[in-house]
FIZALUM-826604 format. One record per residue (C-alpha): residue number from 1; x, y, z. Coordinates in steps of 0.02 Angstrom, whole numbers, plus 50000, padded with zeros to 5 digits. Last residue first. Example, Ala and Ser with C-alpha at 12.3 -4.5 7.8 and 13.67 -1.06 7.14 Angstrom:
BEGIN
{seq: 2, c1: 50684, c2: 49947, c3: 50357}
{seq: 1, c1: 50615, c2: 49775, c3: 50390}
This chain:
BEGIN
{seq: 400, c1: 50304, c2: 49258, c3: 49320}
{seq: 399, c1: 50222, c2: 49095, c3: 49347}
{seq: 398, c1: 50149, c2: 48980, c3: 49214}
{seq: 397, c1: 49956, c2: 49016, c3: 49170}
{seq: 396, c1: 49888, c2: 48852, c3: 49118}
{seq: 395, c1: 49819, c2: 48830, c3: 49284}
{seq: 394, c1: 49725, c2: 48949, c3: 49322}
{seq: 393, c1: 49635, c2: 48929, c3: 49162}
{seq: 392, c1: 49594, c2: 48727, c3: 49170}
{seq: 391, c1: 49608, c2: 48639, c3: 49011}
{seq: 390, c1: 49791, c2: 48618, c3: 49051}
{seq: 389, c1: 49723, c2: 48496, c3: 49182}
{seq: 388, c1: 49668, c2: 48362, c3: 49064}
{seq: 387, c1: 49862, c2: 48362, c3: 49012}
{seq: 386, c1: 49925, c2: 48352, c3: 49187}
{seq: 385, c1: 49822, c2: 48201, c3: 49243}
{seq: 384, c1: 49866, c2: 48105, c3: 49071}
{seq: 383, c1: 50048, c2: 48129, c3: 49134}
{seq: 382, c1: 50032, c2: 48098, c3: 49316}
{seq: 381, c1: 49934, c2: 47939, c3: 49271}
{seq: 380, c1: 50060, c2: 47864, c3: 49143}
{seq: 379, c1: 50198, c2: 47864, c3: 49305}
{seq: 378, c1: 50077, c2: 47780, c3: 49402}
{seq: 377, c1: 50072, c2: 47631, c3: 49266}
{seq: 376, c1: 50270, c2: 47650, c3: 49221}
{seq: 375, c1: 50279, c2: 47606, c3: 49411}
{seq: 374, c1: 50169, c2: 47465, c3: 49443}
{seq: 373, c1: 50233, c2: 47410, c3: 49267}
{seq: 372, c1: 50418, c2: 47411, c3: 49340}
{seq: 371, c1: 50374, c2: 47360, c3: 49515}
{seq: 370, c1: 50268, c2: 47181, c3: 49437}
{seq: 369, c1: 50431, c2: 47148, c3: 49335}
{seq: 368, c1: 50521, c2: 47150, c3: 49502}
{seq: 367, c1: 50447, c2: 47012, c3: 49568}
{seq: 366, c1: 50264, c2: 46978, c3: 49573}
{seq: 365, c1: 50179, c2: 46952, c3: 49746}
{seq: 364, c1: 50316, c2: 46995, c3: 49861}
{seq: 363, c1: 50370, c2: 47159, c3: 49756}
{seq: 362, c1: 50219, c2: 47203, c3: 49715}
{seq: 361, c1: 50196, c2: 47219, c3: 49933}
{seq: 360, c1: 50378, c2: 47306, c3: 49942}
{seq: 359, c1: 50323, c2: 47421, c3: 49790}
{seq: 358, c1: 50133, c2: 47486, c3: 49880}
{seq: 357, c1: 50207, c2: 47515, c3: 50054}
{seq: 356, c1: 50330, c2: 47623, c3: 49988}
{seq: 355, c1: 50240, c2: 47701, c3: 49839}
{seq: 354, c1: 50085, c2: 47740, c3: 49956}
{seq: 353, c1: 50215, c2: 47823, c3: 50102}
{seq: 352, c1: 50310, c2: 47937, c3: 49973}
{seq: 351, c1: 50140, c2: 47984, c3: 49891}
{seq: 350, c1: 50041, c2: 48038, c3: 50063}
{seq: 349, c1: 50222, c2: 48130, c3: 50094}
{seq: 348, c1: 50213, c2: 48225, c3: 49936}
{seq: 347, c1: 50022, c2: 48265, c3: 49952}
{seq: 346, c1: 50069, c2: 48368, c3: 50120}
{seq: 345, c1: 50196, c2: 48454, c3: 50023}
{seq: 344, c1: 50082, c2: 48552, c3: 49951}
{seq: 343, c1: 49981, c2: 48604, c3: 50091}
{seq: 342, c1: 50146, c2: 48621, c3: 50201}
{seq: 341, c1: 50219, c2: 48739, c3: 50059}
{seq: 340, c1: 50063, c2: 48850, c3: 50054}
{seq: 339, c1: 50051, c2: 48854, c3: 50232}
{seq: 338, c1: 50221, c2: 48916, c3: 50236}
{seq: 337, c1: 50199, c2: 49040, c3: 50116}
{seq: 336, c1: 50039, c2: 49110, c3: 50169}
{seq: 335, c1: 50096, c2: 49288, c3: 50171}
{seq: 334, c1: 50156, c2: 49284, c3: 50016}
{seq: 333, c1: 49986, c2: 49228, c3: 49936}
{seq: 332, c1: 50029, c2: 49151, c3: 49765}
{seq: 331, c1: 50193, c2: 49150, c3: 49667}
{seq: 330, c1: 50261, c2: 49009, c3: 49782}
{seq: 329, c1: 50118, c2: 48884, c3: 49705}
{seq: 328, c1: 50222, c2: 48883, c3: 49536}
{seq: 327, c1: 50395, c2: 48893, c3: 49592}
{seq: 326, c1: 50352, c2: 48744, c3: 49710}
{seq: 325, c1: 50261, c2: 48623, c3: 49561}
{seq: 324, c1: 50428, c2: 48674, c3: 49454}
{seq: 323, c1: 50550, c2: 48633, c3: 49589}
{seq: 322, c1: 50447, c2: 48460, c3: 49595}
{seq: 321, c1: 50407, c2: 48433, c3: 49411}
{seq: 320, c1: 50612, c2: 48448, c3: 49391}
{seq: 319, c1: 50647, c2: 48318, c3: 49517}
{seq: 318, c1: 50556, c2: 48193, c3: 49461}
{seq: 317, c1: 50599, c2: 48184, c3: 49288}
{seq: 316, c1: 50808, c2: 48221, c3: 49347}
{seq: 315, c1: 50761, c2: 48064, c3: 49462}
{seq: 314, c1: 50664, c2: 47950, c3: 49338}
{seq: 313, c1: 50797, c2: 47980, c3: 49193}
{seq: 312, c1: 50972, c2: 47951, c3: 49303}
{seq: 311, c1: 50894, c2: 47798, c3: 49396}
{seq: 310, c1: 50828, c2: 47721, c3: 49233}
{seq: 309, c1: 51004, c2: 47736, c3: 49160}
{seq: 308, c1: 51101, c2: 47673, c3: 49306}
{seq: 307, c1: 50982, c2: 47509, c3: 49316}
{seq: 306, c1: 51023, c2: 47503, c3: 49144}
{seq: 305, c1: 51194, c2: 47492, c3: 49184}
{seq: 304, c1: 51147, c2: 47345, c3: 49316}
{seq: 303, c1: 51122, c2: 47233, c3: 49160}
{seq: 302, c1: 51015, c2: 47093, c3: 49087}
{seq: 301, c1: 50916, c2: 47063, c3: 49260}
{seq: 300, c1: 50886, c2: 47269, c3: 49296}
{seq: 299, c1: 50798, c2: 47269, c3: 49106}
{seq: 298, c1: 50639, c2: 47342, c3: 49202}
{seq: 297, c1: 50739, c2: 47508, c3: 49238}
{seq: 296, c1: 50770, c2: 47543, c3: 49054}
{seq: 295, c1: 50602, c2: 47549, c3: 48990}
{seq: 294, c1: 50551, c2: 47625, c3: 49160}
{seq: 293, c1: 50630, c2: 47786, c3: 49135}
{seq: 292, c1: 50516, c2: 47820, c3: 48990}
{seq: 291, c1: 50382, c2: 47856, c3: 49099}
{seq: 290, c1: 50477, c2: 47980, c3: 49200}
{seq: 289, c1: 50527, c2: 48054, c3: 49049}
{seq: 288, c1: 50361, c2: 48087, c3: 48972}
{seq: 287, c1: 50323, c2: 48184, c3: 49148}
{seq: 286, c1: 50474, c2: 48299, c3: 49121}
{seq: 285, c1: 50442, c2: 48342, c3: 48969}
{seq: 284, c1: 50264, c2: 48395, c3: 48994}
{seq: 283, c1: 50317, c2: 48479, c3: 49171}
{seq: 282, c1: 50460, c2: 48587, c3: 49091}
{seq: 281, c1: 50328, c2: 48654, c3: 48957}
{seq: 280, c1: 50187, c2: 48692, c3: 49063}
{seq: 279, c1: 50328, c2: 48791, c3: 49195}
{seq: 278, c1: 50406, c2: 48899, c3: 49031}
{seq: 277, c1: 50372, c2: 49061, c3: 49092}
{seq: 276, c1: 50557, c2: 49126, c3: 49117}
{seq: 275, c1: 50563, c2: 49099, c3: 49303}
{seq: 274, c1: 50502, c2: 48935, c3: 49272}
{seq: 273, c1: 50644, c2: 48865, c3: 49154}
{seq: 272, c1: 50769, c2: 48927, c3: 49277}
{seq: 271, c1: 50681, c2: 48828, c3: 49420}
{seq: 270, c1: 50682, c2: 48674, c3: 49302}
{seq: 269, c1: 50873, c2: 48716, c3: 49282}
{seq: 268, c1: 50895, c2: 48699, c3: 49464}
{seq: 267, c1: 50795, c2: 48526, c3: 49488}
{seq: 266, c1: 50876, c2: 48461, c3: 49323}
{seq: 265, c1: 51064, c2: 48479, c3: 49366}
{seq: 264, c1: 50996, c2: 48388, c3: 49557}
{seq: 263, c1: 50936, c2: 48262, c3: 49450}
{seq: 262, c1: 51113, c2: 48200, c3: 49420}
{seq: 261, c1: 51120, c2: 48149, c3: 49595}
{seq: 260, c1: 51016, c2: 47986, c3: 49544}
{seq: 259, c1: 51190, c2: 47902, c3: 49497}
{seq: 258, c1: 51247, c2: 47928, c3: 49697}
{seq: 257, c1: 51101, c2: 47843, c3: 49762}
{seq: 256, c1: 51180, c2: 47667, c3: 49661}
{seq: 255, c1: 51310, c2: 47693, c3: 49781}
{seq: 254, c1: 51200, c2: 47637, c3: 49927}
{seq: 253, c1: 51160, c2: 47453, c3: 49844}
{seq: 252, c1: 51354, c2: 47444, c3: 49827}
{seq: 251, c1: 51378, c2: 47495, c3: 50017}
{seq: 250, c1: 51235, c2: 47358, c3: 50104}
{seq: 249, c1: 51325, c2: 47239, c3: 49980}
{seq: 248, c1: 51265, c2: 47155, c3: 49833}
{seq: 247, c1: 51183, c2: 46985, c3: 49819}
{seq: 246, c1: 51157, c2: 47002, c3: 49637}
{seq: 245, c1: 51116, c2: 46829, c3: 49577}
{seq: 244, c1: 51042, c2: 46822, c3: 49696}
{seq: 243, c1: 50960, c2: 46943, c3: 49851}
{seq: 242, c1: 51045, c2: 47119, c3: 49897}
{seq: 241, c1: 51001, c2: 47190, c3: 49739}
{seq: 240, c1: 50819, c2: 47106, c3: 49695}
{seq: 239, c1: 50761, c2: 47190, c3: 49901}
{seq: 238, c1: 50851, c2: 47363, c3: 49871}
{seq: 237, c1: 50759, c2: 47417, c3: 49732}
{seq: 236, c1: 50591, c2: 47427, c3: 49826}
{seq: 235, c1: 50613, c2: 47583, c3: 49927}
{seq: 234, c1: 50690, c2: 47663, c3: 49803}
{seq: 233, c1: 50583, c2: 47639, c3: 49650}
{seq: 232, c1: 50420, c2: 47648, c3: 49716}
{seq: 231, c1: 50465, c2: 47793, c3: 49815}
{seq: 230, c1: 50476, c2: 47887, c3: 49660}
{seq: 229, c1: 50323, c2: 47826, c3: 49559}
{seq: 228, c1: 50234, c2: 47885, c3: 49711}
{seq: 227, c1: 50325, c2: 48017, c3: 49740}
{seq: 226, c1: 50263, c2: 48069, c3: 49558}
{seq: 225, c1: 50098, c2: 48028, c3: 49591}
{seq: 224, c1: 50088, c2: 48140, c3: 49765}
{seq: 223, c1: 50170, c2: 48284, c3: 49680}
{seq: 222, c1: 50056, c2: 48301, c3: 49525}
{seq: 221, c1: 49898, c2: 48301, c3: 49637}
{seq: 220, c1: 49989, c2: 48429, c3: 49738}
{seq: 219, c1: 50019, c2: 48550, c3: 49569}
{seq: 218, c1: 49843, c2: 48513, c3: 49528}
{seq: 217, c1: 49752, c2: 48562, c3: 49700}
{seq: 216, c1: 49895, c2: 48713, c3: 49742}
{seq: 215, c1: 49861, c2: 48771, c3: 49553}
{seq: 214, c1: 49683, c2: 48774, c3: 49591}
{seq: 213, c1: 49674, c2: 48893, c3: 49764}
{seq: 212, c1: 49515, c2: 48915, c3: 49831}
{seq: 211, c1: 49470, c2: 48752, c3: 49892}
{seq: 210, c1: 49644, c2: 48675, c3: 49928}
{seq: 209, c1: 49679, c2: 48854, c3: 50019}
{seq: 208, c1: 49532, c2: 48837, c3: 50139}
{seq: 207, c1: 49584, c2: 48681, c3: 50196}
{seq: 206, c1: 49767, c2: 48762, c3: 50257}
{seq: 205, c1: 49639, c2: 48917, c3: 50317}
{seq: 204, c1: 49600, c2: 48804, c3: 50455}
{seq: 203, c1: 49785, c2: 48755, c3: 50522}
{seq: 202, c1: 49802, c2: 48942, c3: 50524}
{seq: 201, c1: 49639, c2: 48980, c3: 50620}
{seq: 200, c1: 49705, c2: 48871, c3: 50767}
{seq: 199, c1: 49868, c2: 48947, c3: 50753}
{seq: 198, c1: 49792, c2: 49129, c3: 50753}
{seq: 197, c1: 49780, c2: 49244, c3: 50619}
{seq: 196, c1: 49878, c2: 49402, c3: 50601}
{seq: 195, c1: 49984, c2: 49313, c3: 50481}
{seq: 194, c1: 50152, c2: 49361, c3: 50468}
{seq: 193, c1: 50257, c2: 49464, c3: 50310}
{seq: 192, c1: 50444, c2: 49382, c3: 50314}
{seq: 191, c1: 50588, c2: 49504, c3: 50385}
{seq: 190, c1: 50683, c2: 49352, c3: 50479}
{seq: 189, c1: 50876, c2: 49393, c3: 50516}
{seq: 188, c1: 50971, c2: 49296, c3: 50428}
{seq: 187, c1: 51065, c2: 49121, c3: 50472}
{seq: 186, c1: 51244, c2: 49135, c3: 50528}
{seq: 185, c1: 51270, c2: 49070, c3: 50711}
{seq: 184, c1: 51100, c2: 48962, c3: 50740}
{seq: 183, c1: 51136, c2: 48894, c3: 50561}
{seq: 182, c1: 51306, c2: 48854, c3: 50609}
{seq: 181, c1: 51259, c2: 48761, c3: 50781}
{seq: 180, c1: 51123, c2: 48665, c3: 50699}
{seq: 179, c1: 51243, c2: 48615, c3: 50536}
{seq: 178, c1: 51324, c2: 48528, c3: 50676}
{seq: 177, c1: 51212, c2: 48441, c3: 50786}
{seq: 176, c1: 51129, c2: 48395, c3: 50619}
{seq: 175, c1: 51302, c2: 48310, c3: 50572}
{seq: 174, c1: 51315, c2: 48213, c3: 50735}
{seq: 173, c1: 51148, c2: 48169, c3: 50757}
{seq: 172, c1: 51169, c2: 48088, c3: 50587}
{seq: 171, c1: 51347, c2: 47984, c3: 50628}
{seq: 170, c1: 51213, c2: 47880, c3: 50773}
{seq: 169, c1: 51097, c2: 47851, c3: 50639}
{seq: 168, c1: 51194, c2: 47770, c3: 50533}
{seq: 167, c1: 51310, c2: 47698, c3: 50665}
{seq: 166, c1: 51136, c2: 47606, c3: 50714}
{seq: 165, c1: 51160, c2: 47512, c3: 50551}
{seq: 164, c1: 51315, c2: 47420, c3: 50586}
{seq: 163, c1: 51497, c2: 47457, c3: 50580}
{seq: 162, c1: 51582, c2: 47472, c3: 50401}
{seq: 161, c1: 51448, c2: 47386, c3: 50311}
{seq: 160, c1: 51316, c2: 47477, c3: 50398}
{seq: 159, c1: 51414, c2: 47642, c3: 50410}
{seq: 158, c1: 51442, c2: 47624, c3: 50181}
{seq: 157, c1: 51265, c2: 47576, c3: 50167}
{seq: 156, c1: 51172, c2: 47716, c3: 50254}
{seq: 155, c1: 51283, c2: 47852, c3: 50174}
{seq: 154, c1: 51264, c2: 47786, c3: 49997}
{seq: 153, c1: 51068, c2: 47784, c3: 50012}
{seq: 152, c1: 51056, c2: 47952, c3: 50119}
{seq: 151, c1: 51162, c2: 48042, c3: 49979}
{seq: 150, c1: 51023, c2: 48010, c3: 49853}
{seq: 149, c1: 50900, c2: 48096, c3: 49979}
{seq: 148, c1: 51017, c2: 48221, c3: 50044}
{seq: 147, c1: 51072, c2: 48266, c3: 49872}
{seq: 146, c1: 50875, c2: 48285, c3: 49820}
{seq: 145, c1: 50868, c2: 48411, c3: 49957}
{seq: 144, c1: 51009, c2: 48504, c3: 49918}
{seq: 143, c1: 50940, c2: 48502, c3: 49753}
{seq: 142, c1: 50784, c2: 48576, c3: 49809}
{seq: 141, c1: 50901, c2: 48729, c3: 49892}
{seq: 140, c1: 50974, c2: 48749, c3: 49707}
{seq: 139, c1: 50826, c2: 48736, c3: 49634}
{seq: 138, c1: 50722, c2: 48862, c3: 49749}
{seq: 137, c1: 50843, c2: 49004, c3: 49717}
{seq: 136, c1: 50830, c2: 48975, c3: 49528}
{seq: 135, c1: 50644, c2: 48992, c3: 49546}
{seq: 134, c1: 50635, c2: 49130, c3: 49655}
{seq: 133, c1: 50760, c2: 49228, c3: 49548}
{seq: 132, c1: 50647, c2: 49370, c3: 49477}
{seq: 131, c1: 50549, c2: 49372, c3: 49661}
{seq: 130, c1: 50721, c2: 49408, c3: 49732}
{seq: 129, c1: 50771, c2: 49276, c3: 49876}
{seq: 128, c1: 50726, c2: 49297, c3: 50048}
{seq: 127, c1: 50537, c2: 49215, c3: 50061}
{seq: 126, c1: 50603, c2: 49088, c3: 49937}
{seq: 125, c1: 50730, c2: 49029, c3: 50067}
{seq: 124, c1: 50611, c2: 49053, c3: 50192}
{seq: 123, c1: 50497, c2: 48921, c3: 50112}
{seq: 122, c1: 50643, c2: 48804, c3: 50079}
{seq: 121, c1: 50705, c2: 48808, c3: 50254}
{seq: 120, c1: 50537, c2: 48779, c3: 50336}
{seq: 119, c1: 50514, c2: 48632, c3: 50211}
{seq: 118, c1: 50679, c2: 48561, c3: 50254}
{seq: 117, c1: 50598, c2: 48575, c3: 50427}
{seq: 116, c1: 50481, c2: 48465, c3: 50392}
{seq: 115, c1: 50610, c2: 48317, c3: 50453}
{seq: 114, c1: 50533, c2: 48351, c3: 50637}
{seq: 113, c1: 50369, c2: 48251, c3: 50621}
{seq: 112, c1: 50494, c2: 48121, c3: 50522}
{seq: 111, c1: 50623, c2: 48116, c3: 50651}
{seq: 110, c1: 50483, c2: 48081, c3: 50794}
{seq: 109, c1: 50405, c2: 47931, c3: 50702}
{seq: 108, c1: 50565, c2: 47872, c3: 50667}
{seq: 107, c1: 50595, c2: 47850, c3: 50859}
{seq: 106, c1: 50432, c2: 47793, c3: 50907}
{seq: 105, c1: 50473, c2: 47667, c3: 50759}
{seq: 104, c1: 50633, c2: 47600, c3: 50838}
{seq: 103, c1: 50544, c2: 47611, c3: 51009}
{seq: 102, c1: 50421, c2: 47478, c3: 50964}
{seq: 101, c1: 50546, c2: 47369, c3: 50868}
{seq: 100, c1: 50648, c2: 47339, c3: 51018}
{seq: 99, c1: 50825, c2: 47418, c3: 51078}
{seq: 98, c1: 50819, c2: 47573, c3: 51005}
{seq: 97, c1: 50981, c2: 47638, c3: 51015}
{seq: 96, c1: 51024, c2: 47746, c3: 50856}
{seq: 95, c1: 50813, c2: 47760, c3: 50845}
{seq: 94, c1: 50843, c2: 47868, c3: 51007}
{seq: 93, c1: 51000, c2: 47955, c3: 50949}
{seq: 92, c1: 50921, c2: 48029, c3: 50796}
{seq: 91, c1: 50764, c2: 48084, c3: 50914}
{seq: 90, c1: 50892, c2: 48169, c3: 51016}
{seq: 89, c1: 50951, c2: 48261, c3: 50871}
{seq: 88, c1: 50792, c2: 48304, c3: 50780}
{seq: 87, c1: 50751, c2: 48403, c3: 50931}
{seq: 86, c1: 50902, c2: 48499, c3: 50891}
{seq: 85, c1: 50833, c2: 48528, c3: 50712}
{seq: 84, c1: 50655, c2: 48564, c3: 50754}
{seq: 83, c1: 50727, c2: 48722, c3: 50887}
{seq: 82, c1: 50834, c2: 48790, c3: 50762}
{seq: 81, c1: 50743, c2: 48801, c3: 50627}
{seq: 80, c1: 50587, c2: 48888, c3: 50732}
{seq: 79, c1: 50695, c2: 49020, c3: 50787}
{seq: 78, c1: 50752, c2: 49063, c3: 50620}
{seq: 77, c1: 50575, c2: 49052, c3: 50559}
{seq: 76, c1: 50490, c2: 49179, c3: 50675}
{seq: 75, c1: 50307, c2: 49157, c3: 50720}
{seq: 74, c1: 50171, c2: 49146, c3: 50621}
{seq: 73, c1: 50178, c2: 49108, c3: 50444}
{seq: 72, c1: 50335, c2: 48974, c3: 50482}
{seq: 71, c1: 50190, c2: 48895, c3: 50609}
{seq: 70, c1: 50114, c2: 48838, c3: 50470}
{seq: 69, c1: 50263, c2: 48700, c3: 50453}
{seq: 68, c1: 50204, c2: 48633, c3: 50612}
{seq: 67, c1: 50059, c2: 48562, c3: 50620}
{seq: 66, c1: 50013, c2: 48500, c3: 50459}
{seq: 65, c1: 50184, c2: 48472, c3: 50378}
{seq: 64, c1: 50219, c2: 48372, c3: 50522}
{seq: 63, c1: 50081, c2: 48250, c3: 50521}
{seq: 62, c1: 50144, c2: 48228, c3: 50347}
{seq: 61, c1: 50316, c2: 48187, c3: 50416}
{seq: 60, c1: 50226, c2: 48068, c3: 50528}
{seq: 59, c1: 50149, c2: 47986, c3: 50374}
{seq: 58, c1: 50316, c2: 47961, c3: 50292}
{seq: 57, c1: 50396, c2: 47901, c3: 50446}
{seq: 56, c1: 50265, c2: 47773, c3: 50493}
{seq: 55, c1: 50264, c2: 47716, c3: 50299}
{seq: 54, c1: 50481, c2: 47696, c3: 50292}
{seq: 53, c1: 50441, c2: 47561, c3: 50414}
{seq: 52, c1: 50290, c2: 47500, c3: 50366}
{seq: 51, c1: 50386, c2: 47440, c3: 50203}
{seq: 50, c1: 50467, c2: 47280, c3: 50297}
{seq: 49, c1: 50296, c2: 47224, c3: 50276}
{seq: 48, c1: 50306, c2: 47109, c3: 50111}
{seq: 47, c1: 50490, c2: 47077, c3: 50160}
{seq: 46, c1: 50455, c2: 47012, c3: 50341}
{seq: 45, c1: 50484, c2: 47080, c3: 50516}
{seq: 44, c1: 50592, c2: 47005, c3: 50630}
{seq: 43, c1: 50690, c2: 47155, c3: 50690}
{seq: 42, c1: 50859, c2: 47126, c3: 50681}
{seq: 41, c1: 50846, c2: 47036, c3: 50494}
{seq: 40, c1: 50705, c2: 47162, c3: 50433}
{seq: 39, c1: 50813, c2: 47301, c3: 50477}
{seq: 38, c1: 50962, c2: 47233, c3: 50395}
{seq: 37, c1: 50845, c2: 47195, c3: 50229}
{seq: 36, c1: 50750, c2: 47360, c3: 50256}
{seq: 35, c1: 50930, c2: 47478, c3: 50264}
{seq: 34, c1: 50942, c2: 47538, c3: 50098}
{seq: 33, c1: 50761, c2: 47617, c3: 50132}
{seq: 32, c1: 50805, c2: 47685, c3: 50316}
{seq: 31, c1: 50911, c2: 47815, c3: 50283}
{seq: 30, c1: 50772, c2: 47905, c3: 50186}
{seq: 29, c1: 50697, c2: 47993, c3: 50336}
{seq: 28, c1: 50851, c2: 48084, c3: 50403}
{seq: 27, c1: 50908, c2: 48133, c3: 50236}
{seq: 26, c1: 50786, c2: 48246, c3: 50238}
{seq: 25, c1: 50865, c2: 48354, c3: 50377}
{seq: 24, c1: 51041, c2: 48338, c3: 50302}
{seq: 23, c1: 50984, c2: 48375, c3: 50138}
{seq: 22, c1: 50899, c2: 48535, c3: 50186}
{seq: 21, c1: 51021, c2: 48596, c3: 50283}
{seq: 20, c1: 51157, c2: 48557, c3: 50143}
{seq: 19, c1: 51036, c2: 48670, c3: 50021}
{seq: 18, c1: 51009, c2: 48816, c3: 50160}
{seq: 17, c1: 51211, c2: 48816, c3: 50162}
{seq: 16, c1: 51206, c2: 48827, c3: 49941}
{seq: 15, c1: 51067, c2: 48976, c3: 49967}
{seq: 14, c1: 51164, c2: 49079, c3: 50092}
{seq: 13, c1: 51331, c2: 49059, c3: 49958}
{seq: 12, c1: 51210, c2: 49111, c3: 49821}
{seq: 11, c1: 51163, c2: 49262, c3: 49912}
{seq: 10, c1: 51017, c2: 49325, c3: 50003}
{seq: 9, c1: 51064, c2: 49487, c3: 50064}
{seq: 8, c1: 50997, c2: 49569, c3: 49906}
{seq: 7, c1: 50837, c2: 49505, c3: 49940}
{seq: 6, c1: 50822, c2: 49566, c3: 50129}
{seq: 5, c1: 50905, c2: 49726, c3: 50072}
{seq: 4, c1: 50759, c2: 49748, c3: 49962}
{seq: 3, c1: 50626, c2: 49745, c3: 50058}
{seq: 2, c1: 50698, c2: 49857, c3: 50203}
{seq: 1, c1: 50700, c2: 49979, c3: 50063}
């Protein structure tokens, strides 16, 4: 009974705030990729390294998936929300006013071991929500986090413009201060199953689930290429556009976020699509899309509306084989949710940190040209990868 009122409590209203949580908190570690020229500027550091600096916060938010997301299976999650998101404040307000290079990363180091909250929020979102909706559920709090991803972009280059790049930062502790205070007043009470293991033995079992557990092997495979392919896009794209014949501002080069939103349409029907079996089939397409995408992307010199185009296709491909990859692996082992989520996620942040590094250093060496077939390449491997996978039994078998 106690069951039930847990799921029935969890409305679409509930789900929509846990989306804006989840974008604000992610946001927090993409603000920095419209930013690399202004960064690169202040700091000294040049374009074929200027990707470190989304790297340190990519592999910090990996670190973070490992030690802390777990704890979601063992103590309680509201509790642990709120804590990671007021810490994210003052770490906000450290890279606001770091004054050297060294405490600038420190600082992003910190909000991307505390950006795994978004994970947190997502695994207790599916926790709550009716095991027939899971997979709508999980779309629309994924395409809070795609929001706060795209968002991010716009957000970062409208407060540099308007009054530096610290402001970004600065305005973030703000809105997390915020969304902190609401989720401490209104979030549910926490009913999920806990481990009886111990934290130690938790961050153990995490290896144990990559060798027993196939679809959390493929389905994190899948997610590292495609963040690949997706952090190739964004963290490069900003070096052709603010250089000639382009030269655009810190706000234009933001706004360009706001075209990938319409993947957030794609993240919730994907969940839609997996709730009714259909996971193998919403992957396929997906995956041939993504490839596709960079047909229009590498005509960025004839027009900027192709730049649109690509944006639209790779971000809706994206974002569909992610909410389908989490449906998927949520089906398994309740009780392991949030290991289940930091294991998968885990591969996400490996892939956000090679595509950054990987683009800005193509970029310096061959241009844009060399990004597009670095990224039609990857994107070629995630779909080859997927079909020699359906051979495998476990994995062909969508959710239900």
């Amino acid at each position: 009974m106690k069951k039930t009122l847990v799921h029935t409590s969890f409305s679409r209203s509930m789900a929509f705030l846990f989306a804006v949580a989840c974008g604000l908190a992610v946001a927090n570690i993409y603000y920095a990729q419209p930013l690399l020229d202004a960064l690169a500027s202040e700091f000294g550091i040049t374009h074929s390294l200027i990707g470190v600096v989304i790297t340190v916060t990519q592999i910090c938010y990996a670190l973070g998936l490992f030690l802390l997301v777990p704890l979601g299976d063992l103590i309680q999650r509201r509790r642990l929300i709120i804590i990671q998101m007021g810490l994210s404040v003052i770490a906000l307000v450290i890279v606001g006013f770091a004054p050297t290079i060294y405490i600038l990363f420190a600082g992003l180091a910190i909000v991307g071991l505390l950006a795994v909250v978004t994970q947190t929020l997502v695994a207790y979102a599916s926790s709550l929500a009716k095991p027939t909706e899971r997979g709508q559920i999980v779309g629309i709090v994924t395409s809070g986090v795609v929001i706060g991803i795209l968002f991010a972009r716009s957000l970062a280059g409208f407060l540099t413009d308007l009054a530096g790049w610290r402001s970004v930062y600065l305005v973030s502790a703000c809105l997390m201060t915020l969304i902190t205070c609401v989720l401490f007043k209104i979030l549910p009470s926490d009913q999920q199953v806990k481990s009886s293991l111990s934290y130690t033995q938790l961050l153990r079992s995490m290896l144990d689930l990559y060798i027993q557990q196939p679809i959390l092997r493929i389905r994190g495979i899948l997610a590292m290429l495609i963040f690949i392919v997706f952090s190739i896009l964004w963290t490069s794209m900003v070096l052709p556009l603010s250089e000639p014949p382009f030269s655009l501002s810190h706000t234009a080069i933001g706004a360009f976020g706001l075209a990938g939103i319409a993947g957030t349409l794609g993240a919730i029907r994907a969940g839609k699509l997996s709730d009714q079996g259909k996971a193998q089939w919403t992957t396929g397409i997906a995956l041939v899309l993504l490839l596709l995408s960079w047909v229009p992307l590498s005509y960025i010199g004839s027009s900027l509306y192709w730049l649109i185009v690509g944006i639209v296709l790779l971000d809706l491909a994206v974002q569909a084989v992610h909410v389908t990859n989490q449906s998927m692996i949520f089906t398994i082992l309740p009780e392991a949710r949030g290991r289940l989520t930091a294991s998968y996620m885990i591969f996400y942040s490996i892939g956000s940190a090679i595509g950054s590094m990987s683009s800005t250093m193509m970029y310096s060496y061959a241009g844009w040209s060399g990004v597009c077939y670095l990224g039609a390449g990857v994107s070629l491997l995630a779909l080859v990868f997927w079909l020699i996978t359906l051979k495998n039994p476990a994995h062909s078998q969508s959710p239900s």
